[in-house]
C-alpha positions as a LaTeX table, in Angstrom:
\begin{tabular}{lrrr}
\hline
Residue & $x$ (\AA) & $y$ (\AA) & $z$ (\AA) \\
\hline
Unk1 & 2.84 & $-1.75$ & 23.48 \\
Unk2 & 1.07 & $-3.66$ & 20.86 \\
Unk3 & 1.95 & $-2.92$ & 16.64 \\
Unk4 & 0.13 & $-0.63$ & 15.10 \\
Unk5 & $-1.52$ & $-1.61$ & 11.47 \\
Unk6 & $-3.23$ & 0.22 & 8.70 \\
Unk7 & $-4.73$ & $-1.33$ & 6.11 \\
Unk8 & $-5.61$ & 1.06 & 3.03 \\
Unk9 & $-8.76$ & 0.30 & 1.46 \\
Unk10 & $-11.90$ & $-1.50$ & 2.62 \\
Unk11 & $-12.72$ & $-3.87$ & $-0.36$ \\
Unk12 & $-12.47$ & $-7.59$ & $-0.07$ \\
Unk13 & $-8.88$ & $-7.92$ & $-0.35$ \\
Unk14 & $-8.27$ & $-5.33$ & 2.46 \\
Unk15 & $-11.04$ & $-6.28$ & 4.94 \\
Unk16 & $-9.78$ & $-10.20$ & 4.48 \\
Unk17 & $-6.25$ & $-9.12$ & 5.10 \\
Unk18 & $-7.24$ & $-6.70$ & 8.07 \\
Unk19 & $-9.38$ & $-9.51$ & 9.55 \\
Unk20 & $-7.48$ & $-12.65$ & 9.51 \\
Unk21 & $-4.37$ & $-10.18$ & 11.27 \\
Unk22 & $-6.82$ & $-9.99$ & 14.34 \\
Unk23 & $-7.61$ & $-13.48$ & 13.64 \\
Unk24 & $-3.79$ & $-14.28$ & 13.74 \\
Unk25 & $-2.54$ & $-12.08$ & 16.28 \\
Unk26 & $-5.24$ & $-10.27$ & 18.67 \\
Unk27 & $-3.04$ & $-8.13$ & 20.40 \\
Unk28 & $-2.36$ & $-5.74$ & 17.60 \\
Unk29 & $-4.07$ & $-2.33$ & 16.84 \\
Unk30 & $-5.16$ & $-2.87$ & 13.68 \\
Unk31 & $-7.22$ & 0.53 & 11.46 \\
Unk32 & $-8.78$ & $-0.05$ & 7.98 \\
Unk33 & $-8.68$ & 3.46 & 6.30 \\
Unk34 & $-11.46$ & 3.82 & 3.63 \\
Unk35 & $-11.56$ & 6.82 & 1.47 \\
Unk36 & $-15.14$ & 6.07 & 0.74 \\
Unk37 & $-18.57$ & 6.57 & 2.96 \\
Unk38 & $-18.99$ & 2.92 & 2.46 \\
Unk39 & $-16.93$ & $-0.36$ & 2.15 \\
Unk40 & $-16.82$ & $-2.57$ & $-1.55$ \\
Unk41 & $-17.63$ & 0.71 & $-3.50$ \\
Unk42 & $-14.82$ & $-0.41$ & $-6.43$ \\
Unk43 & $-13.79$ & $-3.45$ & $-7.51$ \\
Unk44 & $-15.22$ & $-5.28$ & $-4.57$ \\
Unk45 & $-18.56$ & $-4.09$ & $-5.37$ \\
Unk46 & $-18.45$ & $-3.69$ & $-9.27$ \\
Unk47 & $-18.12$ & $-7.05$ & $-10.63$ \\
Unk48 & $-19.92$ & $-10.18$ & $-12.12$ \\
Unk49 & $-20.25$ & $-11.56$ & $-8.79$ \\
Unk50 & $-19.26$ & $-15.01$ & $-10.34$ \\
Unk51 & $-16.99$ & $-17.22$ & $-7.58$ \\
Unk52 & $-14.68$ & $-18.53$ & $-10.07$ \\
Unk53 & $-13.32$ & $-21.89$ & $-9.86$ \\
Unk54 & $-9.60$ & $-21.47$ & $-11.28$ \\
Unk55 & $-9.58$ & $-23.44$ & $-14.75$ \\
Unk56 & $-8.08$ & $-20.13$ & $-16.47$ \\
Unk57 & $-4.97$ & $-19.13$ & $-13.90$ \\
Unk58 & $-1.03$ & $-20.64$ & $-15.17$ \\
Unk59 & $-0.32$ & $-23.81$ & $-12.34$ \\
Unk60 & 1.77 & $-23.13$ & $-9.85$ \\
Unk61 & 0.72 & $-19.01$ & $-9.90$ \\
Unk62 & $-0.19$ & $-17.15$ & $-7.11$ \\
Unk63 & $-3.68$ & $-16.76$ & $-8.87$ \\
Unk64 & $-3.94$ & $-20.38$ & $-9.28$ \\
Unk65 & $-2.98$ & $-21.84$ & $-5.60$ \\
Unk66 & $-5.37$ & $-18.36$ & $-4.21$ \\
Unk67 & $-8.11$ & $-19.17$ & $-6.42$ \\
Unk68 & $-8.64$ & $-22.55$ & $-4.99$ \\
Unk69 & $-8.23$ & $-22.27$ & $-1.81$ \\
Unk70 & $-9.87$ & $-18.66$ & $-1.38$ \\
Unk71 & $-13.18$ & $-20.32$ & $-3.29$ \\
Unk72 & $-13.47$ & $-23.33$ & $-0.47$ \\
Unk73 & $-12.72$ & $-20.66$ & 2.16 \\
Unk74 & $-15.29$ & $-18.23$ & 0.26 \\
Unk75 & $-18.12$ & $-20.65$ & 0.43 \\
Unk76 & $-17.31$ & $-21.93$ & 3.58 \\
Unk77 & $-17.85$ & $-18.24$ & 4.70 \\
Unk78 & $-21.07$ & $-17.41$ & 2.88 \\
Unk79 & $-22.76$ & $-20.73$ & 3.93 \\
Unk80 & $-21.81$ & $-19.61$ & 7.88 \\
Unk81 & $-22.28$ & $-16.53$ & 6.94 \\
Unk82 & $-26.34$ & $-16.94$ & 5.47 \\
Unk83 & $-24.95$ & $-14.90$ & 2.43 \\
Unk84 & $-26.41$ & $-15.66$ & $-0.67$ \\
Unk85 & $-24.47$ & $-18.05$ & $-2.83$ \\
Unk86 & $-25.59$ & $-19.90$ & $-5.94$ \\
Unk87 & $-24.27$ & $-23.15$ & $-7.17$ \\
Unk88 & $-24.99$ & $-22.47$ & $-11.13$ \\
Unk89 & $-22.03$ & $-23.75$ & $-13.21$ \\
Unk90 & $-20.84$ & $-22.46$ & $-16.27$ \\
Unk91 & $-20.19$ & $-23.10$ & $-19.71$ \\
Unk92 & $-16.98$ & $-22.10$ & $-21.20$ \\
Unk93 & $-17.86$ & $-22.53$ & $-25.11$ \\
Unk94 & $-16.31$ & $-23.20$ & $-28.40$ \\
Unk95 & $-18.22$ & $-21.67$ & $-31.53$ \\
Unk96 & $-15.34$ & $-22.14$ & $-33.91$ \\
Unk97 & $-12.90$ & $-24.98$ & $-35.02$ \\
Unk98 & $-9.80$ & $-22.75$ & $-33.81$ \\
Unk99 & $-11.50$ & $-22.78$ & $-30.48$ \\
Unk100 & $-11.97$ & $-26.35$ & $-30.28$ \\
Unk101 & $-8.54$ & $-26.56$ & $-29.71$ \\
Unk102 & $-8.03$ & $-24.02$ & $-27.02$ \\
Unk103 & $-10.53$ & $-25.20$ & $-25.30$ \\
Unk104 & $-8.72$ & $-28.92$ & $-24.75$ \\
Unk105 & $-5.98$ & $-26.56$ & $-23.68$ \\
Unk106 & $-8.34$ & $-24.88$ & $-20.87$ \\
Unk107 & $-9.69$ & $-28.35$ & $-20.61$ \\
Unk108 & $-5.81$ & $-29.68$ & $-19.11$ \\
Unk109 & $-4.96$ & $-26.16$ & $-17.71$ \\
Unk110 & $-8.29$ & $-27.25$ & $-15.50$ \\
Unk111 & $-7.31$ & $-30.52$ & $-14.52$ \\
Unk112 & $-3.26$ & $-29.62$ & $-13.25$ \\
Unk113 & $-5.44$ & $-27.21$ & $-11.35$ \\
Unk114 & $-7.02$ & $-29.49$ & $-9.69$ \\
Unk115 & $-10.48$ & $-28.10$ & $-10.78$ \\
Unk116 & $-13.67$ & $-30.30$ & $-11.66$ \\
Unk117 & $-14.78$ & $-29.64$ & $-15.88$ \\
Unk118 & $-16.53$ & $-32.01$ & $-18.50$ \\
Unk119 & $-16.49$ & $-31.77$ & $-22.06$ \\
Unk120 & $-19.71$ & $-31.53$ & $-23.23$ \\
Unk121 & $-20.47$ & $-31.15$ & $-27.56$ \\
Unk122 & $-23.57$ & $-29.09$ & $-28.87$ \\
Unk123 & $-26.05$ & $-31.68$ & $-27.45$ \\
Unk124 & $-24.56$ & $-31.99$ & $-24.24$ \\
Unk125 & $-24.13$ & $-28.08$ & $-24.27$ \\
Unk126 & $-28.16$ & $-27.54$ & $-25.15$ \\
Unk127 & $-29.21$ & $-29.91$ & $-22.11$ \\
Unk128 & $-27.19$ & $-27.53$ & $-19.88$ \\
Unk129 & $-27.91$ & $-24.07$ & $-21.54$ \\
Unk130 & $-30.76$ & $-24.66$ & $-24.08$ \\
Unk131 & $-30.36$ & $-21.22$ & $-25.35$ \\
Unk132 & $-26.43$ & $-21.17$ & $-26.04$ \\
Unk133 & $-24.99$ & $-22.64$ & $-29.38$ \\
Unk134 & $-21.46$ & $-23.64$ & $-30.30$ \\
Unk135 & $-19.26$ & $-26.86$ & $-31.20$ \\
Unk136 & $-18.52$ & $-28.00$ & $-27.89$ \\
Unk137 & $-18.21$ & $-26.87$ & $-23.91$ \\
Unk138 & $-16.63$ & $-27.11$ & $-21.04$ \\
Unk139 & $-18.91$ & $-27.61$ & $-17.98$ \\
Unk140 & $-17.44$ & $-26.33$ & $-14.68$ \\
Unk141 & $-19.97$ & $-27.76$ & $-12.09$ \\
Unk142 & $-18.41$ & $-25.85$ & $-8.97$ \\
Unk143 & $-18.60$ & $-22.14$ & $-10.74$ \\
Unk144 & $-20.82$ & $-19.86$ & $-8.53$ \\
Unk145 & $-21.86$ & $-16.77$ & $-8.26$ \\
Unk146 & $-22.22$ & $-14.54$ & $-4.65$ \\
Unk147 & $-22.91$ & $-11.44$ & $-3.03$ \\
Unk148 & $-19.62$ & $-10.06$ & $-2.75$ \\
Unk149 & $-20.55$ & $-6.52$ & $-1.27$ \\
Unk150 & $-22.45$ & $-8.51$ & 1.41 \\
Unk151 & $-19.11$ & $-10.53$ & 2.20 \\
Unk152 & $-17.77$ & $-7.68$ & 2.56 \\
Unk153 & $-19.98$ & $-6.02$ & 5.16 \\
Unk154 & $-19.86$ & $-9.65$ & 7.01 \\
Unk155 & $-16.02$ & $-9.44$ & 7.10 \\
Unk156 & $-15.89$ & $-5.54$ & 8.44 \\
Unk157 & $-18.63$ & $-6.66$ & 10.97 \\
Unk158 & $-16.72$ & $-9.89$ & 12.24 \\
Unk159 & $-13.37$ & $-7.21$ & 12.00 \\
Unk160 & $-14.99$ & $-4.91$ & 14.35 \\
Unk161 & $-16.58$ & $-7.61$ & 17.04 \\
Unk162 & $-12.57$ & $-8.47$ & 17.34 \\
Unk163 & $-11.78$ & $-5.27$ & 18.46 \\
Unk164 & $-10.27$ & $-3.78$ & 14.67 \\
Unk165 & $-11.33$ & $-0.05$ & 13.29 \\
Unk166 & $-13.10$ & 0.79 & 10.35 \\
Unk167 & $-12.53$ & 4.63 & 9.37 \\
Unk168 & $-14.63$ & 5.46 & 6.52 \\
Unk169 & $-14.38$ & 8.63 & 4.61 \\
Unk170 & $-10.56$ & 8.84 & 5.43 \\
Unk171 & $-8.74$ & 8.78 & 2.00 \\
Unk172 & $-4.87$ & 8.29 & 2.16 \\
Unk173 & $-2.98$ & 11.30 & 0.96 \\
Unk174 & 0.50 & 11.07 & 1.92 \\
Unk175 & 2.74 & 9.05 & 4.15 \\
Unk176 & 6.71 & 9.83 & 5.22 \\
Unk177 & 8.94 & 8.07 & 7.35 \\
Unk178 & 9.93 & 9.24 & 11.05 \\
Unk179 & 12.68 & 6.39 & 12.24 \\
Unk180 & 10.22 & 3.19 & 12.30 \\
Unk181 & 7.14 & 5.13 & 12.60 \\
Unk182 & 4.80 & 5.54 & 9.30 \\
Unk183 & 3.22 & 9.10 & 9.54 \\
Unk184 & $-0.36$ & 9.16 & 7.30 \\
Unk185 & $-1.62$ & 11.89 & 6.18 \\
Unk186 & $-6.01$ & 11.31 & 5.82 \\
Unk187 & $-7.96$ & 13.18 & 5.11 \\
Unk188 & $-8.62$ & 14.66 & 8.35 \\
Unk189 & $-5.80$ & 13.66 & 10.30 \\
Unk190 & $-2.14$ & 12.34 & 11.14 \\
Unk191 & $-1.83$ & 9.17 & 11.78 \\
Unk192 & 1.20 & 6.95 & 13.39 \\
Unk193 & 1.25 & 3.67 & 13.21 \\
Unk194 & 4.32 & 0.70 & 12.55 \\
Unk195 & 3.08 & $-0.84$ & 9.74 \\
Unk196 & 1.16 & $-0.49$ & 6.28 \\
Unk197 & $-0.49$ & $-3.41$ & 4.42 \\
Unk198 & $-1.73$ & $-1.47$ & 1.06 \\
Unk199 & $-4.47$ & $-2.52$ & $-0.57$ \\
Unk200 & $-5.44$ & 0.48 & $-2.43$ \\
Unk201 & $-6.40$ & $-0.90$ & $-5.91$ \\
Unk202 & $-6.64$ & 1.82 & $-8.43$ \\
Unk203 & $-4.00$ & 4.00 & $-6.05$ \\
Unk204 & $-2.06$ & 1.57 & $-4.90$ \\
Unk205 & 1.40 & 2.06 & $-6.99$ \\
Unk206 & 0.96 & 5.88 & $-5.73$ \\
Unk207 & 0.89 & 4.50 & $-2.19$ \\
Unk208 & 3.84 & 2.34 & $-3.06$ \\
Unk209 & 5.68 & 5.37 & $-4.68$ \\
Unk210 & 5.57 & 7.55 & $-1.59$ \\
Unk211 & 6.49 & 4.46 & 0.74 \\
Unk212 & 9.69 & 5.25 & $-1.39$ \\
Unk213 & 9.18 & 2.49 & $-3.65$ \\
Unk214 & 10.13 & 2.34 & $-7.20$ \\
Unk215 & 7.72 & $-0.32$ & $-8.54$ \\
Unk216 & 8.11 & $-1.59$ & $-11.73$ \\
Unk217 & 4.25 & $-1.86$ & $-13.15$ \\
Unk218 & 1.81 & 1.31 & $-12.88$ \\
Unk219 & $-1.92$ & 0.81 & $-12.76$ \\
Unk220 & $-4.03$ & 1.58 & $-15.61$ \\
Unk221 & $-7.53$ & 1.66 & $-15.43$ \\
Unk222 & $-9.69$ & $-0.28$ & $-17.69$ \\
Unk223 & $-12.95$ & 0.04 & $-17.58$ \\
Unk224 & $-15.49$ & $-2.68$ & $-18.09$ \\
Unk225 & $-18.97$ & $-1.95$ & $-19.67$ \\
Unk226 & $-22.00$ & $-3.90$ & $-18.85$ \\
Unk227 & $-25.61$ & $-4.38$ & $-19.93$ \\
Unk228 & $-28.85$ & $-6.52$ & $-18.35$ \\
Unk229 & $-31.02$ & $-8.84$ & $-19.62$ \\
Unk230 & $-34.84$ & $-7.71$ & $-19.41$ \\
Unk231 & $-36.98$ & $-9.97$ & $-17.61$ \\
Unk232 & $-38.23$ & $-12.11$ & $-20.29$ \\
Unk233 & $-34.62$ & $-12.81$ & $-21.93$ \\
Unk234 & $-33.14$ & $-13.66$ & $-18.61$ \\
Unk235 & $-34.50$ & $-16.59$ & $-19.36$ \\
Unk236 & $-32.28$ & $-17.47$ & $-22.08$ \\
Unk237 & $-29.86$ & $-18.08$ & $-19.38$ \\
Unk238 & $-29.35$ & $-20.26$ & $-16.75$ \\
Unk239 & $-26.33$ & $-19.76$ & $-14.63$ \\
Unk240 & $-23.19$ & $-18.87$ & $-16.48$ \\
Unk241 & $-22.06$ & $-18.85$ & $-20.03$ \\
Unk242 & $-18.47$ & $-17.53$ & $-21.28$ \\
Unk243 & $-15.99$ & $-17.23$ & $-24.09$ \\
Unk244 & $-13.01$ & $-19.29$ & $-24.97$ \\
Unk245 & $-10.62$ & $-16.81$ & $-23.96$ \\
Unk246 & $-8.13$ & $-15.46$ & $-25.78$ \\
Unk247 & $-4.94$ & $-16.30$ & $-23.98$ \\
Unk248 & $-2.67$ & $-13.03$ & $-25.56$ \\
Unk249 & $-5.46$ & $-10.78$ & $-23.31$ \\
Unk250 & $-5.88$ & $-11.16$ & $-19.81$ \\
Unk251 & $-9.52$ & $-10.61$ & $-20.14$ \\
Unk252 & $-12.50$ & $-12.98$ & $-20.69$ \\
Unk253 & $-14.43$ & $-11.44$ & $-22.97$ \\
Unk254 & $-18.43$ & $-10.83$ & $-22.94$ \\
Unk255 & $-20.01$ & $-13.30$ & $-21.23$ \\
Unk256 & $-23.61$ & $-13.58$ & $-19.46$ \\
Unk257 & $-23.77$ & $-14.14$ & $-16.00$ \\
Unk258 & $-27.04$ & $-14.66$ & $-13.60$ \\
Unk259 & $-26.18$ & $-13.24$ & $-10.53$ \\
Unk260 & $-27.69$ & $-14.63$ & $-6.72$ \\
Unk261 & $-30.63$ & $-11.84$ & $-7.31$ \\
Unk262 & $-31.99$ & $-13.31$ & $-10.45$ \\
Unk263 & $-30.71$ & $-10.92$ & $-13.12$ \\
Unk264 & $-28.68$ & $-11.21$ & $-16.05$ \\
Unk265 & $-25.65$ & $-9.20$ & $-16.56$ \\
Unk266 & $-23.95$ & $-9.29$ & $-20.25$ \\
Unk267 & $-20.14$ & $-8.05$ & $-20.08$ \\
Unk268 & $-17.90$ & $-6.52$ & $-19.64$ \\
Unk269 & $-16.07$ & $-5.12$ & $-22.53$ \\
Unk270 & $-13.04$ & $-3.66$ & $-21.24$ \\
Unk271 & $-11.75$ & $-0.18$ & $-22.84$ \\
Unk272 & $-8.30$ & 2.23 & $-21.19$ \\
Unk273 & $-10.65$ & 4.75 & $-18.96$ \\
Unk274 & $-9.24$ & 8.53 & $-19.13$ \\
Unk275 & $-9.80$ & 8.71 & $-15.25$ \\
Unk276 & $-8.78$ & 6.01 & $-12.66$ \\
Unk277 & $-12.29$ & 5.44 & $-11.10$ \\
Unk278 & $-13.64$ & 6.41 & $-14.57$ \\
Unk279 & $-16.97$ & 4.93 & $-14.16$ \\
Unk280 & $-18.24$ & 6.88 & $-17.26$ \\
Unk281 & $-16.98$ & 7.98 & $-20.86$ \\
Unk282 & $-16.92$ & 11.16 & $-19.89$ \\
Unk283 & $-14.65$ & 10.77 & $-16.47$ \\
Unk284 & $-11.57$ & 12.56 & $-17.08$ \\
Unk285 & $-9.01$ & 12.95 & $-14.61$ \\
Unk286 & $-6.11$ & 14.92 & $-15.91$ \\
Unk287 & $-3.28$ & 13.84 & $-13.01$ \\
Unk288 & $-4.52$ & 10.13 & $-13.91$ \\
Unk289 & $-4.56$ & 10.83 & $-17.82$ \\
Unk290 & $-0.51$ & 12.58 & $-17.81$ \\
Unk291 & 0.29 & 9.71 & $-15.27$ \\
Unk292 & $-0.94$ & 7.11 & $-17.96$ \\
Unk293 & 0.25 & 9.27 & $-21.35$ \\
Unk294 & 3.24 & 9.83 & $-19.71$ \\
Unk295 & 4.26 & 5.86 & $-18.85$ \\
Unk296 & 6.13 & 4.03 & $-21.62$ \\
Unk297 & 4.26 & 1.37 & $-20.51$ \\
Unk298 & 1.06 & 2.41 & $-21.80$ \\
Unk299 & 2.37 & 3.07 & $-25.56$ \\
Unk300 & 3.69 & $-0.67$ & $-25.78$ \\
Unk301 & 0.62 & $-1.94$ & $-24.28$ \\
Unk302 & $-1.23$ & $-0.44$ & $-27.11$ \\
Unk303 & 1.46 & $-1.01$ & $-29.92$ \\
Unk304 & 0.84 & $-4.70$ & $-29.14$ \\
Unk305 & $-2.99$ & $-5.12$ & $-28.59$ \\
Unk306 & $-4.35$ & $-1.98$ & $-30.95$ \\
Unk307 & $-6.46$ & $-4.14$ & $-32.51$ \\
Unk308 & $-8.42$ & $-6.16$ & $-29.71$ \\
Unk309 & $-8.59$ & $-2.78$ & $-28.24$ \\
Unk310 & $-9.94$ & $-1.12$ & $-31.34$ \\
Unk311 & $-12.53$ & $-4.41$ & $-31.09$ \\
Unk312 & $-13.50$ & $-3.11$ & $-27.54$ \\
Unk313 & $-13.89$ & 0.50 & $-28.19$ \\
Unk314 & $-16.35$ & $-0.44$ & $-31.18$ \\
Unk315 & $-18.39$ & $-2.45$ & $-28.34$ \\
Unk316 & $-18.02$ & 0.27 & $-26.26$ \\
Unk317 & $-19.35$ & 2.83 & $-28.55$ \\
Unk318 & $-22.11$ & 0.68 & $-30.61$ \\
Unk319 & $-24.74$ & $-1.75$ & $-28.73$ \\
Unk320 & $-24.84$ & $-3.45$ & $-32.27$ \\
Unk321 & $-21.19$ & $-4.11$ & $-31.80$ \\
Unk322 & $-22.00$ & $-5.53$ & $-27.89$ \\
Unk323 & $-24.69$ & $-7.53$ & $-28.93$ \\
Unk324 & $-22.52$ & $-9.18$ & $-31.88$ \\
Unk325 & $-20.12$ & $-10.50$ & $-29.16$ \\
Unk326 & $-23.17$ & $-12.03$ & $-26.91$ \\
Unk327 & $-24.69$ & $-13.70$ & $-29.92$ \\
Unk328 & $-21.69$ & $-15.54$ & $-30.87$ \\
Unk329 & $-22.84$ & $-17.68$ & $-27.19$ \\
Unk330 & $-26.73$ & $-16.97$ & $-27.26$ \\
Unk331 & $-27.90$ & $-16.52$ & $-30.84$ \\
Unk332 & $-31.80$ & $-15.25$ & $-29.96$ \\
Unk333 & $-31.06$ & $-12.20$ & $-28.27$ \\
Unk334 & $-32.33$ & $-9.03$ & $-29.78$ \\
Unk335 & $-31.07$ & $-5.22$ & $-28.93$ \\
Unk336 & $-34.17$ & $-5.22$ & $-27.56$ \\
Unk337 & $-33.09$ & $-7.43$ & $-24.91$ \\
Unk338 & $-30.08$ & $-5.36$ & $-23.59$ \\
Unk339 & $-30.17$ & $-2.53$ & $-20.62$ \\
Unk340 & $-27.23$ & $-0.64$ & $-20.14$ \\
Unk341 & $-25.64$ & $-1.02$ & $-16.60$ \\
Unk342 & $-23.40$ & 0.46 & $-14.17$ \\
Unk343 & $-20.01$ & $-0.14$ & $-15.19$ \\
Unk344 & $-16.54$ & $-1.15$ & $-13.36$ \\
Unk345 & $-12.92$ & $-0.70$ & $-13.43$ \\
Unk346 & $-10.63$ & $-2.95$ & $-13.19$ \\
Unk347 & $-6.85$ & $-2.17$ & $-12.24$ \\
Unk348 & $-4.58$ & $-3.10$ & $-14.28$ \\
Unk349 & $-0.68$ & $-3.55$ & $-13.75$ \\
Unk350 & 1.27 & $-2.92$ & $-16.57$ \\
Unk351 & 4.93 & $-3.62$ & $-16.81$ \\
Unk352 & 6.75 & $-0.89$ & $-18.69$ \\
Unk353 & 7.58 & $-2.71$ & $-21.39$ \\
Unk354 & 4.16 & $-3.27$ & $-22.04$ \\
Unk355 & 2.81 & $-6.61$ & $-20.41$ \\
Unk356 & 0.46 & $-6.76$ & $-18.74$ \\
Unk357 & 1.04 & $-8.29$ & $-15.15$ \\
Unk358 & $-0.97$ & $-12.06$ & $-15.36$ \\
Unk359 & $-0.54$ & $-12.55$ & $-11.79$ \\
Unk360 & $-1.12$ & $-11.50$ & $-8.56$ \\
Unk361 & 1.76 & $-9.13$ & $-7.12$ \\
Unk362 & 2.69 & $-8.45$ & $-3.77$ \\
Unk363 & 5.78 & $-6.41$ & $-3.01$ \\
Unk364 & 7.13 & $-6.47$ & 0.35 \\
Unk365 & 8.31 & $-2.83$ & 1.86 \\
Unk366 & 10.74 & $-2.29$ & 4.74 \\
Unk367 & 7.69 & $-1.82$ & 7.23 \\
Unk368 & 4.95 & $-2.61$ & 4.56 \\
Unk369 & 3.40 & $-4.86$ & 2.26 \\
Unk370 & 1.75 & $-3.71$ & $-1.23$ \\
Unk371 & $-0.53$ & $-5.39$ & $-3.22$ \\
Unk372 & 0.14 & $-3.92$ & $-6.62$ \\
Unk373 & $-1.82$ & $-6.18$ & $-9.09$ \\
Unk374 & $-4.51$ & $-8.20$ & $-7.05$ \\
Unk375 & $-7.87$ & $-7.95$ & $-10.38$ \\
Unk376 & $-9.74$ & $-10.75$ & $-11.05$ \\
Unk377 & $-10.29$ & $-13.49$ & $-9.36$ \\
Unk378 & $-9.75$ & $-11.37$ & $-6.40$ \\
Unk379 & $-13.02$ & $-11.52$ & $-4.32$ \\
Unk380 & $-12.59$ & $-14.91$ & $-5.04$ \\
Unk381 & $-9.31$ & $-15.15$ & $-4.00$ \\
Unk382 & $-9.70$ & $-12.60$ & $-1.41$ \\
Unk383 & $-9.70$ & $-14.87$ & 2.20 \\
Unk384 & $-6.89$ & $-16.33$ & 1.10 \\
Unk385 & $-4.69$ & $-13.35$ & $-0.55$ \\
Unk386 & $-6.10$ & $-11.78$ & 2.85 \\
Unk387 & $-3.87$ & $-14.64$ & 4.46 \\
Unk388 & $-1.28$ & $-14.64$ & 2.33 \\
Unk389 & $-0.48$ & $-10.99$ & 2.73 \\
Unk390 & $-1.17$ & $-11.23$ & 6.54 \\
Unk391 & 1.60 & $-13.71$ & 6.74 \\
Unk392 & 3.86 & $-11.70$ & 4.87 \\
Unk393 & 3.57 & $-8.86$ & 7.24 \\
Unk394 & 3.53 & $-10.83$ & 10.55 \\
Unk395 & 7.34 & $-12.10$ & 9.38 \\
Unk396 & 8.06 & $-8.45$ & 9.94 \\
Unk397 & 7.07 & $-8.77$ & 13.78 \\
Unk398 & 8.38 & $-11.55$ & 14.50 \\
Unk399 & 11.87 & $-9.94$ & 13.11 \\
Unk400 & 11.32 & $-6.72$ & 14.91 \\
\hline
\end{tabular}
């Protein structure tokens, strides 16, 4: 009889990982449960939709070698694919003299990645993005931006043709061990099957926990605020434009972004949510709010970043304070020029003693595999995580 596979959650990381295991080895029986009526509803679906091209990630990381690779494969798959993909570029730039020299730092970080950037300076900058001001650039020709919710579907429908199972609307809520057989609870049923590939996002140290796990990060939710351009300042940009970023935060800071349907998205800030898929201020949660009071994680994290995250809260609360951070990069745009957005959430892995996890982080189970930090550049990443992590759990049939 053939293995039996679930894979829990149908984002991009999931649906990669669930297809490239048919891909890999046909013969299995392999289920993607989805708690939601619809595929890409979180992270998958509530991003920039920027294809990044891996100048930011430490070499030799599992976000670095990913990156790379899961952009060419990425591409590859949208141009097969007929999914809409735009070659734009981006700007990464410098508006003070202490940034200068970060960005010659991002500037070699780039090249041991083995990714494509020119330094540009404030004439070189204007010819690219006529509307953005600072000291000097960094042009990164191969930075894109996609559909990734299309990808997505593409993936569950190529998934399905192979003979895989898509159960939407069947959230995890338990699982317990019976000898080498994985018991799920669903939402609407029991299900046995041999192994678990987790992919979970916001839930997925939960998962982990009742696999018997004692991982050593916990997810906190962070959610990231956006706005849009109205028609006529779209205009002011052209394909990308970012921040230096601040290497003691793992995020990029507000940047604009033209996505493949012709807006402009300006974001995200990124502020602790009080609910794990707290989409809005007013999401509360309380098991998600005494899970993240209650980790000593979450104290250190804040004893050692209060003020960047007082900075974010301030954008979060006051457009003034949002549009401050996108004028630094594009000095002409007005409040009148900002929409507000639907927002996302990114999870988070935070180590207890307050560090944020930088990298991608897999941990292997006796019958499973977990992917406990997989944020940003994910959906970039995602073909190639989906690999990685398919590898990982194929090593446990072949020992079986």
């Amino acid at each position: 009889m053939s293995a039996r596979v679930a894979v829990v959650g149908g984002g991009l990381v999931g649906m990669a990982t669930a297809h490239r295991l048919l891909l890999d080895r046909p013969e299995l029986r392999v289920t993607v449960l989805e708690k939601e009526g619809a595929l890409a509803r979180h992270q998958s679906g509530r991003n920039s939709g920027v294809l990044h091209s891996g100048l930011y990630y430490r070499p030799g990381s599992l976000k670095a070698k990913t990156c790379l690779a899961g952009r060419a494969a990425m591409t590859a798959f949208c141009e097969e694919e007929g999914i809409p993909l735009d070659r734009c570029g981006k700007v990464v730039v410098a508006v003070t003299e202490a940034e200068l020299d970060r960005l010659g730092g991002l500037a070699e970080r780039a090249r041991e990645n083995g990714v494509r950037v020119e330094r540009v300076d404030s004439r070189g900058l204007s010819e690219i993005e006529p509307a953005a001001a600072g000291l000097a650039a960094l042009h990164v020709p191969d930075a894109a931006v996609v559909d990734f919710p299309e990808a997505c579907r593409r993936l569950a429908e190529r998934f399905v043709e192979k003979g895989g199972e898509i159960r939407l609307g069947e959230g995890l809520h338990g699982l317990k061990r019976e000898g080498k057989t994985l018991v799920l609870s669903t939402a609407r049923e029991r299900l046995e099957v041999d192994y678990l590939v987790n992919c979970a996002g916001l839930f997925s140290d939960r998962i982990a926990r009742w696999a018997g796990l004692r991982p050593e990060v916990s997810i906190l939710p962070f959610r990231g605020e956006y706005h849009v351009l109205t028609e006529s300042a779209a205009e002011l940009c052209r394909g990308l434009i970012y921040p230096v970023p601040d290497e003691r935060f793992p995020f990029l800071g507000v940047h604009l972004t033209r996505s493949v349907h012709g807006e402009v998205e300006v974001g995200p800030n990124a502020v602790l949510a009080t609910a794990r898929e707290g989409y809005r201020r007013r999401d509360l949660r309380g098991r998600d709010l005494v899970e993240a009071v209650g980790f000593p994680g979450t104290w250190r994290l804040a004893g050692r970043h209060w003020r960047p995250g007082l900075v974010e809260v301030a954008r979060s609360l006051s457009k003034r304070a949002f549009l401050a951070a996108a004028r630094r990069l594009v000095p002409r745009l007005t409040l009148g020029d900002l929409r507000r957005a639907p927002a996302g959430v990114r999870a988070q892995a935070v180590r207890r003693d307050g560090r944020l996890e930088d990298d991608f982080l897999l941990v292997d189970g006796e019958r499973e595999v977990h992917a406990l930090n997989v944020p940003s550049p994910a959906a970039t990443a995602s073909l190639e995580i989906g690999r990685v992590i398919a590898e990982r759990l194929e090593r446990r049939l072949d020992d079986c």
